[in-house]
N, C-alpha and C positions, 0 to 999 in steps of 0.2 A: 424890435426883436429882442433887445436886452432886458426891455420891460417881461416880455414874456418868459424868457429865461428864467431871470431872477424871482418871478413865482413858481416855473418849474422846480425850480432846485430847492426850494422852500417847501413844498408841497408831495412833492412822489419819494425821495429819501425816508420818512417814517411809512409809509407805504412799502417802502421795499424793509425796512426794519421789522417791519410787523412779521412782511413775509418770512423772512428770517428764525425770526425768535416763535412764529407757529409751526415751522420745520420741526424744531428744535425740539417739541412737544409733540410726541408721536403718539402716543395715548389718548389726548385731547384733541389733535389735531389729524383730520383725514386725509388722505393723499390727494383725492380731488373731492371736488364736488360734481358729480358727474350729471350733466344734463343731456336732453335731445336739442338739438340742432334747433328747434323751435324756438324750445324755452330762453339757448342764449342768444338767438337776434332778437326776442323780445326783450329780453335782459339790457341789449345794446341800443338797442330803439332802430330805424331807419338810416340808411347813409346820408348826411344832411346837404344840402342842394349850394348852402354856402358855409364860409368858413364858424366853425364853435371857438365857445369862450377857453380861457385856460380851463375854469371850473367845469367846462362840460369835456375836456382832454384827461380831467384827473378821473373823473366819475370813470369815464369808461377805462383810464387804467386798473381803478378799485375793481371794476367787474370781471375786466380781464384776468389780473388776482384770482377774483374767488371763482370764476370757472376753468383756472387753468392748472394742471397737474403738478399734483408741487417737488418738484427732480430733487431737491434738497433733503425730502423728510428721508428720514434713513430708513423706510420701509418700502420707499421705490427704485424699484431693480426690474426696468425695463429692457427690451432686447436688446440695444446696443450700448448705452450707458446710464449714467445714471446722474443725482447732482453734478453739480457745481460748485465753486466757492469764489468766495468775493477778490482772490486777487485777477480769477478768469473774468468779475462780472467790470471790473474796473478795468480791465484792458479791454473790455467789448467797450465800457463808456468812450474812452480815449480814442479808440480808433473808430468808434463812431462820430467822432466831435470832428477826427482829424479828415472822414470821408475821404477815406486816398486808394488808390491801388497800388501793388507791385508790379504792375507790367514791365516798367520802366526805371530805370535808376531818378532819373529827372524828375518822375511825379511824386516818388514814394525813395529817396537815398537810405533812409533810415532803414524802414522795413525790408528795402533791395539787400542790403548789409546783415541782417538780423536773418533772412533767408538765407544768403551764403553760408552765414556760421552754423546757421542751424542743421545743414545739410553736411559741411566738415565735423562737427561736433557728432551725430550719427553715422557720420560715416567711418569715424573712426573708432564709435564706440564697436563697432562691428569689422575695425580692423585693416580699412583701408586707409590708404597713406596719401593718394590722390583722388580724390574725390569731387565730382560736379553733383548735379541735380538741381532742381527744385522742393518747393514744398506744394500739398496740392489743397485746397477748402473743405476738403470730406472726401470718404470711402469712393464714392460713387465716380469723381473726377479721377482720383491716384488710382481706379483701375480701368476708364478709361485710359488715361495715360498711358497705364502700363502695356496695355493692348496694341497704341498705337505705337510705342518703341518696340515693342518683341515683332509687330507686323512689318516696321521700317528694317528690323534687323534680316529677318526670314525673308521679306520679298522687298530691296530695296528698290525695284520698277517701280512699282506702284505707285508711289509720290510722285513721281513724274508719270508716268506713263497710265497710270490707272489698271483695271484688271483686265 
C-alpha cells in the first residue's frame, strides 16, 4: 500500500498544478471541455473486472481533469458556487486520508471540538450568548434538519406518536 502511495503522491500533484496554473489562464484556457456522455466512457474505457495499475489510476485521473469543469477558472460562476482554493483542497486531502466521521466524540474528538466552536463562533457572531447546534454536509441536509426541528417544535407527538 505504501508502494502505491508513494507513486501516487509523485504523480497526480503536477496534475493538479497544471490544473491550477490553466485556471489561472482564462483566455487560453476553457472552462470545460464539454463532451456527450458517450465520448467520456469512451474516453474512460470499460469498468475493469480486476484491480489497475497505478499508471492506469493516473490516466483516468488526466481524463477526469480534461472532462471535468474547471470551478477555479475565474469565468465559472455556476448556480450555487463557484471555485475553490487550495487551503479547501488540503483539508479535503487530510480528512480524506483521516476517513473519520463526527457522529461521535470517540471516532472523530478533534472534528467533534472544531464543530462545537464552530457553532459558538456563529452563533455569537449573530449574537447569542448560549448557544448549541450542529453543523450540517450541504444545503440539502441543514434544511432537512431544519424541517425536522420546526416540525418537533410545532407538533412534538409526532416523535413518539406519529401522525
Amino acid at each position: 500500500m505504501i508502494k502505491d502511495f508513494d507513486k501516487l503522491i509523485v504523480q497526480v500533484p503536477p496534475l493538479v498544478k497544471k490544473y491550477y496554473e490553466d485556471c489561472g489562464k482564462p483566455r487560453t484556457t476553457k472552462i470545460s471541455n464539454f463532451a456527450m456522455p458517450k465520448e467520456i466512457l469512451e474516453a474512460l474505457g470499460p469498468i475493469p473486472e480486476e484491480g489497475q495499475s497505478i499508471e492506469d489510476c493516473v490516466e483516468t485521473i488526466k481524463t477526469t481533469f480534461h472532462y471535468s469543469m474547471r470551478t477555479m477558472h475565474p469565468y465559472f460562476n455556476d448556480k450555487l458556487y463557484n471555485g475553490s482554493n487550495p487551503i479547501g483542497h488540503m483539508a479535503e486531502y487530510v480528512t480524506g486520508v483521516l476517513n473519520t466521521a463526527s457522529h461521535v466524540y470517540h471516532v472523530s474528538p478533534v472534528f467533534s471540538v472544531m464543530e462545537e466552536e464552530v457553532v459558538k463562533f456563529f452563533g455569537a457572531a449573530y449574537g447569542f450568548k448560549n448557544v448549541d447546534g450542529v453543523t450540517a454536509p450541504g444545503g440539502t441536509m441543514a434544511i432537512a434538519m431544519s424541517l425536522l426541528a420546526a416540525r418537533h417544535e410545532k407538533f412534538p407527538h409526532v416523535r413518539m406518536k406519529g401522525w
